[in-house]
N, C-alpha and C positions, 0 to 999 in steps of 0.2 A: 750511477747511471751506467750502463749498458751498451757498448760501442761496437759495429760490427764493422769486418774488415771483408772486403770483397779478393777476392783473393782470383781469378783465373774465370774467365769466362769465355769458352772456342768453339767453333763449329766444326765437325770433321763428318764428309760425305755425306751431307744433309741428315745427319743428326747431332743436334743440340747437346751439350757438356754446359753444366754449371756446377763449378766448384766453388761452395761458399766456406769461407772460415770463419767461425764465431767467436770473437774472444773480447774480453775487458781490457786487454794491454795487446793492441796492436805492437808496440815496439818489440815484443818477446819471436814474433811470424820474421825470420831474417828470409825464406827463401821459399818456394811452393812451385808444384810440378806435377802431371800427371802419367803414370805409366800404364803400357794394356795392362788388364786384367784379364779376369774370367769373364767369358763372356762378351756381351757386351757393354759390361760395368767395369770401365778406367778405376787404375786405384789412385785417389790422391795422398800423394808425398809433403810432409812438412817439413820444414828446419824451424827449430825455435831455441831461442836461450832457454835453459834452466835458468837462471835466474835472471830476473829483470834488472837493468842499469838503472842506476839511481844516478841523477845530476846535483852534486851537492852543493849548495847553497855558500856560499863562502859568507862567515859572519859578519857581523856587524857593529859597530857601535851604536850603543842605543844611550841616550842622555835621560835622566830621571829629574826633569825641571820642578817636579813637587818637591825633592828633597833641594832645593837647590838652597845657597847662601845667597840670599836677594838683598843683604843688605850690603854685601862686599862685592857684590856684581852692579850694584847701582854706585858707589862709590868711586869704584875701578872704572865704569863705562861713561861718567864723568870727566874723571884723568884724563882719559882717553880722548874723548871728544875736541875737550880744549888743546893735546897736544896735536891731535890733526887739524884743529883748525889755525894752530900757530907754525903749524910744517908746511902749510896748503901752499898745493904747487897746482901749475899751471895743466900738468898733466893729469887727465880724470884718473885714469889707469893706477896711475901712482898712488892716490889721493886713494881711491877704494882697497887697492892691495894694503895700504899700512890700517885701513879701519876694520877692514876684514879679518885681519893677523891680529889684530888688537884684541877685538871681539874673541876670536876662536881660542886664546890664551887666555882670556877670563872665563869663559864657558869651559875652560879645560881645567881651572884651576878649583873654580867653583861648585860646578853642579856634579855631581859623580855618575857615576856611567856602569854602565856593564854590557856584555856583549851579548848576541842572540844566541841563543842554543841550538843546536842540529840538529833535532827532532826528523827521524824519518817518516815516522806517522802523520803525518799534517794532511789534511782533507785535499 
């Protein structure tokens, strides 16, 4: 899709100036300006990057739960349970941060992972 950028619109001694800039990557327009010309047709002036900034995506972890070991995640997350429930303290805080830690050490140990890729082409 097709994005326009409006770029400068002035009136000078009752005549009308419209300057439009057409572009797909607004971000590329840093600066825009008109000077006399011939006539009485202003010339417009651009600033633009040559090339466009890209914001990179910093990776990620991605978990693959179809390869996962389900039966040493169900064994483990057993363990688990009963040890928090023979450590339970009175603080909720407490109680989540050791079931939390518990869980994220068998999902680490268990299921295997890989990261996202940088692709700059992405729609």
């Amino acid at each position: 899709m097709k994005t326009w950028k409006k770029c400068k619109k002035i009136q000078l001694a009752g005549k009308n100036i419209l300057d439009l800039c057409f572009t797909n990557r607004p971000g590329l327009i840093k600066n825009h300006q008109t000077i006399p010309g011939i006539s009485d047709h202003d010339i417009v002036i651009f600033d633009t990057e040559l090339k466009a900034k890209v914001n990179k995506v910093p990776k990620r972890k991605i978990y693959k739960f179809g390869k996962a070991n389900w039966d040493n995640i169900k064994q483990e997350a057993s363990v688990l349970s009963t040890e928090v429930i023979e450590i339970f303290s009175n603080d909720i805080n407490e109680n989540w941060l050791k079931f939390r830690n518990g869980l994220n050490s068998i999902i680490k140990k268990h299921v295997p992972s890989k990261m996202t890729s940088s692709r700059h082409n992405l729609p």
